[in-house]
C-alpha positions in Angstrom: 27.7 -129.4 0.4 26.0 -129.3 3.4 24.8 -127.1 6.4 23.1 -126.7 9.4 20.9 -124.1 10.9 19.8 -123.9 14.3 17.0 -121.3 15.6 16.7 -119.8 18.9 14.0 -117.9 20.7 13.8 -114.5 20.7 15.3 -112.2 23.4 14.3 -113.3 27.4 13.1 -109.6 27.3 10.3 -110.2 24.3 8.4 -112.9 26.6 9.0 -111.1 29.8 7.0 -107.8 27.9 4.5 -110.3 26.6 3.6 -111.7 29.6 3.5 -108.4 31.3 0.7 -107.7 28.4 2.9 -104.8 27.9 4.9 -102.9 24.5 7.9 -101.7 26.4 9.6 -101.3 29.8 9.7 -98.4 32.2 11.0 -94.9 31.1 12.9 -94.6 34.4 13.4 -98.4 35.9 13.9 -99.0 39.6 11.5 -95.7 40.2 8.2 -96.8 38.6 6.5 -100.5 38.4 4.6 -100.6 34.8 3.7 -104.4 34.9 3.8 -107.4 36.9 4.9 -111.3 36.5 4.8 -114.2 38.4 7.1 -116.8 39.4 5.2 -119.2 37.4 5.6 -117.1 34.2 9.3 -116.9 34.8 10.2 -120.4 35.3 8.1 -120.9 32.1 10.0 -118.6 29.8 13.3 -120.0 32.0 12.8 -123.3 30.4 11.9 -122.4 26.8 15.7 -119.7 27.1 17.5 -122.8 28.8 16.9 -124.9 25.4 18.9 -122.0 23.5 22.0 -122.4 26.1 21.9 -126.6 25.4 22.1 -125.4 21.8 25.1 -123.7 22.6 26.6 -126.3 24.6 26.4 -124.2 28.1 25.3 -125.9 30.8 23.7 -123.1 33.1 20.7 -124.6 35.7 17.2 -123.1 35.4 17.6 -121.7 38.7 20.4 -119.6 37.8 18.9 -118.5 34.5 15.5 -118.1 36.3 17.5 -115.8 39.1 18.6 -113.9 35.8 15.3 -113.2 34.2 13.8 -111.8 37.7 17.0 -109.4 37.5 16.3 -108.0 33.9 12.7 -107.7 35.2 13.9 -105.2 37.5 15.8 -103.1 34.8 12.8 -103.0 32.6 10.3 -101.8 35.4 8.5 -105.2 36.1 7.4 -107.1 39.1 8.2 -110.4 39.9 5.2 -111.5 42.7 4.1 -114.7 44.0 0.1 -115.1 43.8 0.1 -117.3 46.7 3.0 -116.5 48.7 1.8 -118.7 52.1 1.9 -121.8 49.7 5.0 -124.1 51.2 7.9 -124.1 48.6 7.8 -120.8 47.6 10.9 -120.0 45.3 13.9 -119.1 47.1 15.3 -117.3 44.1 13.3 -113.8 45.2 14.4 -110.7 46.5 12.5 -109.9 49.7 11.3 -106.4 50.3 9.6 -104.3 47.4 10.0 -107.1 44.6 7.7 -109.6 46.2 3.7 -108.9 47.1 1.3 -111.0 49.1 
C-alpha cells in the first residue's frame, strides 16, 4: 500500500497577525485599527497561500488572492498601507480612502 500526504500553510489569518507583530485581531473590526501591513507583506504571504490552491488544482491569480487577504485584513482590524505611496506602480488592488496612508 501506498499514500500520499500533502501539507499546506497555515490559515492567511496566522501570517497576516504575524506580520502585524500582533496575537489577535480587533475586538470590534471596522471601528478600531490595532495594527498595520504593507502591500509588500501581502503579496508575500499571497504567494506562499497561492502554492496551497496549485495543490488543490485551483487556478486563482495572486492578484485576486492578494485583493482577498487585504479584505480579511479589514475584518480583523488591520491596515493595509503603502510606505511609499508616490512611487509609480503603486498596486491597483487598494481601497482608496481610510485603508490607504501616505
Amino acid at each position: 500500500r501506498s499514500f500520499s500526504f500533502d501539507w499546506f500553510y497555515p490559515q492567511a489569518s496566522y501570517f497576516l497577525l504575524r506580520a502585524a507583530g500582533l496575537e489577535k485581531g480587533a475586538q470590534n473590526p471596522g471601528q478600531e485599527v490595532v495594527g498595520r501591513v504593507t502591500v509588500q507583506q501581502i503579496y508575500e504571504i499571497a504567494a506562499l497561500k497561492i502554492k496551497d490552491f496549485d495543490k488543490k488544482h485551483k487556478q486563482i491569480p495572486l492578484r485576486n488572492l492578494a485583493r482577498a487577504l487585504v479584505g480579511s485584513c479589514r475584518s480583523m482590524g488591520l491596515e493595509v498601507y503603502c510606505p511609499d505611496s508616490s512611487k509609480p506602480g503603486t498596486p491597483d488592488f487598494l481601497p482608496t480612502g481610510s485603508q490607504q496612508q501616505k
